[in-house]
RODO-2510 file (C-alpha; in nm, 4 decimals, decimal comma):
residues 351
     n   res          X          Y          Z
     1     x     3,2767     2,4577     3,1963
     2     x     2,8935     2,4465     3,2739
     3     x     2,7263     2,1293     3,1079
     4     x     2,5087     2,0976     2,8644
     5     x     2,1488     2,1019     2,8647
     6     x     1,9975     1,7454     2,9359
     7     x     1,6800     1,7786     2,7008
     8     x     1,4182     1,4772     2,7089
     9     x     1,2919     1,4077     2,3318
    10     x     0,9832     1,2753     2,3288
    11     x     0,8878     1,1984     1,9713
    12     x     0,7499     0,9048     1,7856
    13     x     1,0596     0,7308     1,5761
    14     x     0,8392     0,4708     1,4431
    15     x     0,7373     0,6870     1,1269
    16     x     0,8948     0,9333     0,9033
    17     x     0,7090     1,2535     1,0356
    18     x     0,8647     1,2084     1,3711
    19     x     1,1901     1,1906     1,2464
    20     x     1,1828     1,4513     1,0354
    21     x     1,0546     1,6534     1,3469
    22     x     1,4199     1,5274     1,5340
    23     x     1,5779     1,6216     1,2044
    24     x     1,4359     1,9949     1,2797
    25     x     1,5619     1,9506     1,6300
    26     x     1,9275     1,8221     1,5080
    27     x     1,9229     2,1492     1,2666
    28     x     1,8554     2,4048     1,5577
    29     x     2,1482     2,2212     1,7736
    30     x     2,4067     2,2170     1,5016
    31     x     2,3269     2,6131     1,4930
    32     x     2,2990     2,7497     1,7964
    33     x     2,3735     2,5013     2,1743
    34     x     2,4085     2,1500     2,2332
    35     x     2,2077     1,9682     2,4306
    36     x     2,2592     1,6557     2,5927
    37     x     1,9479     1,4820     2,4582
    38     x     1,7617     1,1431     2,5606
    39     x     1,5349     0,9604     2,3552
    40     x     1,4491     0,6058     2,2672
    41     x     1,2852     0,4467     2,0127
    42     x     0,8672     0,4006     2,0212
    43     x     0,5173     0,4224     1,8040
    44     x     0,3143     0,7195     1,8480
    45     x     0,0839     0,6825     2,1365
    46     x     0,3556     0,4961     2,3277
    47     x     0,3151     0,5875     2,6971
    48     x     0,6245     0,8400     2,8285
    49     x     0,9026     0,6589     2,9630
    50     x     0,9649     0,5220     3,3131
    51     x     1,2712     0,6896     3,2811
    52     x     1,1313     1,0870     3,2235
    53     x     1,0134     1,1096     3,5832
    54     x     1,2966     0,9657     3,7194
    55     x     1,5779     1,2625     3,5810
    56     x     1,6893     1,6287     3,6303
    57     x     1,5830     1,7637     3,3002
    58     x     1,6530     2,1009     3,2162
    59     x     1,3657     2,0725     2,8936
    60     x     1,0913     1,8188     2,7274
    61     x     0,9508     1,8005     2,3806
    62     x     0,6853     1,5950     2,3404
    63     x     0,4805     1,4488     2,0777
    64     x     0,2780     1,1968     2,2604
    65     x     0,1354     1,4782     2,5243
    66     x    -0,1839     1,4162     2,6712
    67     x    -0,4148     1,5246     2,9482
    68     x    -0,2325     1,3024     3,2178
    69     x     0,1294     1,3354     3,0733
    70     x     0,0672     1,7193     3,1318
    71     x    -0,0593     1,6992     3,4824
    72     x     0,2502     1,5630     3,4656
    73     x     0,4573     1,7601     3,3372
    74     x     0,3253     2,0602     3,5569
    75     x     0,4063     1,8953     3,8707
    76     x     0,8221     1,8185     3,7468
    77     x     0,7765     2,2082     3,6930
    78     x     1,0326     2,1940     3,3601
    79     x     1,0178     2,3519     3,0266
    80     x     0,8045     2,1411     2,8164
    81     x     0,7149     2,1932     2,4381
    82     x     0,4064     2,0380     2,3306
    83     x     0,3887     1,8860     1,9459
    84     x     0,0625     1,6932     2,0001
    85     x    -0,2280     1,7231     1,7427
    86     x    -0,5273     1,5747     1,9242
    87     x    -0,5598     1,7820     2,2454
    88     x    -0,5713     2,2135     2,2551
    89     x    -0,6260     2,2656     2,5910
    90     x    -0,3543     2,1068     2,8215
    91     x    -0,1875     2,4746     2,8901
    92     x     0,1299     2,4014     2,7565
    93     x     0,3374     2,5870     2,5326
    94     x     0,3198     2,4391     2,1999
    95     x     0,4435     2,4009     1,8353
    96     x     0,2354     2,2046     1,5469
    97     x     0,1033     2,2143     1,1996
    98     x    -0,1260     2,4465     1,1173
    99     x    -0,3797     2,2021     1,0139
   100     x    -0,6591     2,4456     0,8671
   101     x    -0,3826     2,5804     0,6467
   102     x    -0,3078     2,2292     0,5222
   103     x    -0,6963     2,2142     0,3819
   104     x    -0,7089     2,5396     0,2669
   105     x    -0,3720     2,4245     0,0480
   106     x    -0,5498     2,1031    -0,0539
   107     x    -0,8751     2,3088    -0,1511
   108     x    -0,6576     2,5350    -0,3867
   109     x    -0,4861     2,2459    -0,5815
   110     x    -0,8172     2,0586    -0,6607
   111     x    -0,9856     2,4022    -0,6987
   112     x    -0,7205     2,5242    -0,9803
   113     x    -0,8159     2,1731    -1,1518
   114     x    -1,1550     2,3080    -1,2565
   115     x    -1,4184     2,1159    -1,0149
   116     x    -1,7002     2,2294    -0,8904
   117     x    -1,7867     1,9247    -0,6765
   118     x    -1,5919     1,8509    -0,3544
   119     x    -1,5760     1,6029    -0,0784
   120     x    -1,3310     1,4882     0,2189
   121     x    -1,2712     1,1727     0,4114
   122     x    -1,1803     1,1911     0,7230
   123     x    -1,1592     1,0825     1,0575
   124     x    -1,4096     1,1200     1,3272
   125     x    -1,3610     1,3146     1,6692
   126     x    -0,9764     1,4065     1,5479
   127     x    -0,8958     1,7368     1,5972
   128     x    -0,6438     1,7180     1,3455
   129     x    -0,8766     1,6466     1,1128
   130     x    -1,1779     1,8481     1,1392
   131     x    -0,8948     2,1456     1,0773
   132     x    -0,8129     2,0223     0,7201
   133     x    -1,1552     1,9694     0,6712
   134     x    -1,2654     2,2952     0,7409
   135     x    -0,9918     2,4845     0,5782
   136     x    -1,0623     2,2701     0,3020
   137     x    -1,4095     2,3742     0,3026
   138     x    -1,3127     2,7566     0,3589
   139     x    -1,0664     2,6907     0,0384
   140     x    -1,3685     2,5897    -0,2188
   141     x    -1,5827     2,8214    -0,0922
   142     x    -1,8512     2,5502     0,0840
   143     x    -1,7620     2,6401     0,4646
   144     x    -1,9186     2,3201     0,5484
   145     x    -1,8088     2,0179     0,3008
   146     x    -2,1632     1,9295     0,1762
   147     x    -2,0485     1,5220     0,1466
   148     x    -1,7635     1,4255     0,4677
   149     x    -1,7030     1,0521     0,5430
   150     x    -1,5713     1,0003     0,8608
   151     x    -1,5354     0,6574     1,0305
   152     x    -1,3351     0,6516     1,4479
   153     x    -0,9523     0,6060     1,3879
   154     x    -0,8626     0,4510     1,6961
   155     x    -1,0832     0,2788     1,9670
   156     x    -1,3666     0,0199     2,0326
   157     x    -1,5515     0,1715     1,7549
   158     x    -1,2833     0,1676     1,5110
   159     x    -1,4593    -0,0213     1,1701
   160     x    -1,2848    -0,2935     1,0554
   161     x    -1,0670    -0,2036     0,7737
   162     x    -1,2545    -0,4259     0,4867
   163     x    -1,5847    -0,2860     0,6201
   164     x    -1,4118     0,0379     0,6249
   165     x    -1,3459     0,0144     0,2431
   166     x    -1,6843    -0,1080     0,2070
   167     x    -1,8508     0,1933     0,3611
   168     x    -1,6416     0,4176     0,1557
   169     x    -1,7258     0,2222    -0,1886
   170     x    -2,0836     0,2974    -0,1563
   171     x    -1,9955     0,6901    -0,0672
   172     x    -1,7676     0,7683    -0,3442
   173     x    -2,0248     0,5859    -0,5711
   174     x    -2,2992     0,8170    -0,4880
   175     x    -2,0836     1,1401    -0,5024
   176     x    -2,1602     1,3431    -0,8020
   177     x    -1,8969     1,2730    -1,0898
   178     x    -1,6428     1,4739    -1,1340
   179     x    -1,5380     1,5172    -0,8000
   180     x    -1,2295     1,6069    -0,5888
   181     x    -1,1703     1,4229    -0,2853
   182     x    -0,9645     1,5488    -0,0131
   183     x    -0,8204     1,2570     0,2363
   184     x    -0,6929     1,3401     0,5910
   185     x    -0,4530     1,2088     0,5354
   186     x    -0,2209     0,9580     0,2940
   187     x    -0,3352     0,6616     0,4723
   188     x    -0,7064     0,7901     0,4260
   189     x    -0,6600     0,8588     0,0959
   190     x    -0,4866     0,5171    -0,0183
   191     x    -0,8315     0,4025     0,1773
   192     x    -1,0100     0,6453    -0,1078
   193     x    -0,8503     0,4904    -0,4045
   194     x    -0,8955     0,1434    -0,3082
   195     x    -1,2563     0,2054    -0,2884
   196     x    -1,2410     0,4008    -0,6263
   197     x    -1,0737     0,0755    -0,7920
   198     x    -1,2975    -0,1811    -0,6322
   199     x    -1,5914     0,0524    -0,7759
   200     x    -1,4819     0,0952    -1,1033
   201     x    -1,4179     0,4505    -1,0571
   202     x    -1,1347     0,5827    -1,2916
   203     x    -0,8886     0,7962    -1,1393
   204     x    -0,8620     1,0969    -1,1689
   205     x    -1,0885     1,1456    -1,4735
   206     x    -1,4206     1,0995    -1,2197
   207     x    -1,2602     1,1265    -0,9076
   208     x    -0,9774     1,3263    -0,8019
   209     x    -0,7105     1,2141    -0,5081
   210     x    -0,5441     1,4614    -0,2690
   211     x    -0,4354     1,3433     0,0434
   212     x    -0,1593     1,4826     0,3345
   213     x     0,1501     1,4284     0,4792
   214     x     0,3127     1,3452     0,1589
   215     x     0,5002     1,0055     0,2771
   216     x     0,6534     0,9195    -0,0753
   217     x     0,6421     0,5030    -0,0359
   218     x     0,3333     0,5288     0,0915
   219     x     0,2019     0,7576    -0,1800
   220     x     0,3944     0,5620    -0,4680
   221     x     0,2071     0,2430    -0,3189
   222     x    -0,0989     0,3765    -0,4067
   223     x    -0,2472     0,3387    -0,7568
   224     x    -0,2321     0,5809    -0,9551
   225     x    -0,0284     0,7263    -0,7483
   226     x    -0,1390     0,9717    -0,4783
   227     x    -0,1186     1,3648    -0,4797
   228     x    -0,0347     1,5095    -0,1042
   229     x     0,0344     1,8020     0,0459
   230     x     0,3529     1,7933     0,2268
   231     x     0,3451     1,9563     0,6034
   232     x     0,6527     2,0805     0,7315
   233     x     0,7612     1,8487     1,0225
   234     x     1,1081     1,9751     1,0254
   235     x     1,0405     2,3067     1,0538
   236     x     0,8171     2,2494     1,3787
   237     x     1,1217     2,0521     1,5027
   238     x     1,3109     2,3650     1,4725
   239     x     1,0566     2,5902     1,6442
   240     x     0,9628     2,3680     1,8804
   241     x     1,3500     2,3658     1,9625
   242     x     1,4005     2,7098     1,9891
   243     x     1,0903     2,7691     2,1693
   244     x     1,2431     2,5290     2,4046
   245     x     1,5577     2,7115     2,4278
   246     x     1,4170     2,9926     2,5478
   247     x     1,2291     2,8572     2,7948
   248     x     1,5379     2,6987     2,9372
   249     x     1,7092     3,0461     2,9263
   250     x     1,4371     3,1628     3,1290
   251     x     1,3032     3,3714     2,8604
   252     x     0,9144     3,4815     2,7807
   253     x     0,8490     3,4234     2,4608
   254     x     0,6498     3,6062     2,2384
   255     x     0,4280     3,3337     2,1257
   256     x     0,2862     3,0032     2,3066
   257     x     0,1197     2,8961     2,0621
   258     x     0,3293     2,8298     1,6793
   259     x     0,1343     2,7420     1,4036
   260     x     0,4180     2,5909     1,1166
   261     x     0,2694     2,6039     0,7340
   262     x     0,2423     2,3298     0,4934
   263     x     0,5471     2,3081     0,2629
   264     x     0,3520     2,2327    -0,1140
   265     x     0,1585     2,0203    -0,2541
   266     x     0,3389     1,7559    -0,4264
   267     x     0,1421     1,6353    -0,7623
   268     x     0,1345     1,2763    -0,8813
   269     x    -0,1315     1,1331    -1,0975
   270     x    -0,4083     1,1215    -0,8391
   271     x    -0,4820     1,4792    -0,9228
   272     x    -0,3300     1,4859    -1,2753
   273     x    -0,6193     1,6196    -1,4366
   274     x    -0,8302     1,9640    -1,5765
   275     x    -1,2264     1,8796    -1,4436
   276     x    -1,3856     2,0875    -1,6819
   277     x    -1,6691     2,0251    -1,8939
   278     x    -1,5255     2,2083    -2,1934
   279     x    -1,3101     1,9287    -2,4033
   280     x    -1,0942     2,2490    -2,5574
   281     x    -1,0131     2,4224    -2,2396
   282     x    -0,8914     2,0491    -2,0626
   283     x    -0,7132     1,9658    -2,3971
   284     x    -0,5574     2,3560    -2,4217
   285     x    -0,4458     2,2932    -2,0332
   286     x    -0,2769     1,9523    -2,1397
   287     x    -0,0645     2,0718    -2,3964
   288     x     0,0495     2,3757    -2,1786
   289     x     0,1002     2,1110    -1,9056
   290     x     0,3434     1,8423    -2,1369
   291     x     0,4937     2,1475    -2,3622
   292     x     0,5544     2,3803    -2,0727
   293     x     0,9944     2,3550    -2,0835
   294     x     0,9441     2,3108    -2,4237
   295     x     0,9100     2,6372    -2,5895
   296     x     0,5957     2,6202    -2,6054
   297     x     0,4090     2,9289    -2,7216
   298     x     0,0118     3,0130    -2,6972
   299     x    -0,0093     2,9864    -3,1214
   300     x     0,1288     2,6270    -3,0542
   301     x    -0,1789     2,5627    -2,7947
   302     x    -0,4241     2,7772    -3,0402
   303     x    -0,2953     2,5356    -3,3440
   304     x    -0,3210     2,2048    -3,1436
   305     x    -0,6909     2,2788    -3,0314
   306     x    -0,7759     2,4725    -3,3611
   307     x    -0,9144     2,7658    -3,2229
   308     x    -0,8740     3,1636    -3,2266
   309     x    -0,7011     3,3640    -2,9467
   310     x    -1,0433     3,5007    -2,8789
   311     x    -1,2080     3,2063    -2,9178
   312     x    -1,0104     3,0381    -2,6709
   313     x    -0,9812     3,3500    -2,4222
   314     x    -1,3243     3,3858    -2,3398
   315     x    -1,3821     2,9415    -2,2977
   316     x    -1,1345     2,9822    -2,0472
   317     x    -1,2438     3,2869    -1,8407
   318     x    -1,5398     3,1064    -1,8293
   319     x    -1,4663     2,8231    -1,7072
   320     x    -1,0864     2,9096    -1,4967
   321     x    -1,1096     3,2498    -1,4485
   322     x    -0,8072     3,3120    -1,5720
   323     x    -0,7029     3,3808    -1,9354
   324     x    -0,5034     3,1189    -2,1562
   325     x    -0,1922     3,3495    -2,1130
   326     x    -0,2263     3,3176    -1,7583
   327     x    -0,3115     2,9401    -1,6628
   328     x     0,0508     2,8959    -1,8787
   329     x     0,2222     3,1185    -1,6576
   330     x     0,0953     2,9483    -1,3759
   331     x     0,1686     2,6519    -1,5053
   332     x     0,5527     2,7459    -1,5628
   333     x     0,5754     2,8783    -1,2086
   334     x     0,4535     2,5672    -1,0683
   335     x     0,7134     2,3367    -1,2129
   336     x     0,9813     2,5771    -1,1613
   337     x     0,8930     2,5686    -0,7687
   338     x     0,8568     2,1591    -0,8111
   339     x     1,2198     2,1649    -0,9756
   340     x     1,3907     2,3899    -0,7043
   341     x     1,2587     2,1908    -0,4596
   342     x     1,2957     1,8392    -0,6210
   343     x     1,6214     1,8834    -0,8051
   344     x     1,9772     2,0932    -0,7314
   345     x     1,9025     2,2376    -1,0556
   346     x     2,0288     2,6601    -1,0356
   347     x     1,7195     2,8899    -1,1892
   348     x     1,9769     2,9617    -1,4541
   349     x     1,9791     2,5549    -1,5659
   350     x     1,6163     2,5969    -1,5043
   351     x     1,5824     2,9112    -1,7234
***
């Protein structure tokens, strides 16, 4: 009986994303061939191990690739997949989030909440992030974000974190109110609302949280807490593992380069909020929002806000683009897709 595959797994275990990448991995396995896998436990920049160069491996998936650990990996001449997000150029096959995606999610949530001033905080000289960033700004319509803060995120030159916070205070404070921020990522954007509560800066009403990766503790840590959009690390642990697999089987695949989508965004109270200047459109939007599995019809929204269906029809085409009939529909779909995802509730329980 021919063995199975020994597969190096090279993948940060240190943090939730990484192990929901081996998670995609596990899923591929349990469907299709075992492998005989290796991996040990490490951070995310950890240097490979002494003990890669010294097997037979029939594959390698690897998180954190760079330009040495491919030289590297061309001269053991085995199948590698690549799953790092700060290099695009070491000519390896590889599988990753597709990060301008991820903005261009983030600049549709904070978009459908009615503002017309936008911002993101980032990270300087990451690949990673200048993606979000400019899908973000591709999202809203400003192709370049007209305020960015960016400080280094690793380095000689990475700020202090205090002064960090500092720097940020005095940016948010100049933006113009109401604004949407879009962080990075989670970490970036509990950075965002620490600044926003150390400025006096209520949350969301004059500034607006959205941040990435959608790491629940570290989202429920933050207060209020923090809106993300979720990227798919299991799936790219399951593409990354069948790309692999055909690589091992000798194969050519079709694509070198796999781009895996963002999931959704996941809303908390960071972004709980309709920017609009118009007090009967916002309250309208509210009472859709809390009434929306509650029968709630458009003459219970008319009689809340005391307005006519025309009344109220052209307010919000001006200021949504959208009429009242459709922002509820919208509405219902949205929790419907956060209850099939968050709950084992059937659409009929739903219905």
């Amino acid at each position: 009986m021919k063995p199975p595959p020994q597969v190096a797994l090279i993948v940060e275990t240190s943090v939730i994303y990484g192990r929901r990448i081996l998670a995609g991995v596990a899923r591929y396995m349990r469907s299709h061939h075992r492998w005989s896998v290796f991996i040990e436990q490490h951070e995310l920049g950890t240097p490979p191990p002494a003990w890669l160069t010294s097997g037979r491996w029939d594959g390698v998936v690897s998180r954190p690739t760079d330009h040495a650990t491919a030289r590297l990996f061309h001269r053991m001449k085995v199948p590698v997949v690549d799953l790092n997000d700060l290099h695009d150029d070491l000519d390896l096959p590889w599988v990753g989030s597709d990060h301008l995606l991820i903005g261009k999610m983030g600049g549709a949530h904070l978009l459908e909440k009615g503002f017309q001033n936008f911002a993101f905080c980032g990270f300087a000289n990451e690949l990673w992030s200048r993606q979000r960033c400019e899908g973000f700004g591709l999202a809203v319509r400003q192709e370049n974000v007209v305020s960015r803060y960016e400080t280094p995120w690793r380095g000689p030159n990475m700020p202090r974190w205090d002064e960090d916070i500092e720097q940020i205070v005095r940016w948010v404070t100049g933006l113009p109110k109401p604004v949407a921020i879009m962080a990075c990522n989670d970490v970036r954007g509990l950075h965002v609302l620490d600044a926003c509560s150390r400025a006096g800066i209520s949350v969301p009403e004059e500034v607006a949280v959205l941040g990435v990766d959608n790491e629940e503790i570290m989202c429920e840590l933050c207060s209020p807490p923090l809106s993300s959009v979720a990227p798919n690390p299991e799936g790219i642990g399951y593409a990354a593992a069948e790309l692999l697999d055909a690589l091992m089987a000798g194969k050519s695949p079709r694509q070198s380069r796999i781009c895996v989508g963002p999931i959704r965004v996941f809303s908390r109270q960071s972004t709980d909020v309709m920017a609009v200047a118009d007090s009967a459109v916002a309250s309208a939007v509210r009472v859709m929002r809390e009434q929306v599995f509650h029968g709630c019809r458009l003459s219970d929204v008319l009689q809340k806000v005391n307005m006519s269906h025309a009344t109220l029809e052209k307010r919000f085409r001006r200021h949504l683009n959208r009429s009242p009939k459709q922002e509820m529909r919208r509405i219902q779909i949205e929790r419907i897709k956060q209850l099939l995802v968050e709950t084992n509730f059937t659409l009929e329980r739903i219905a």
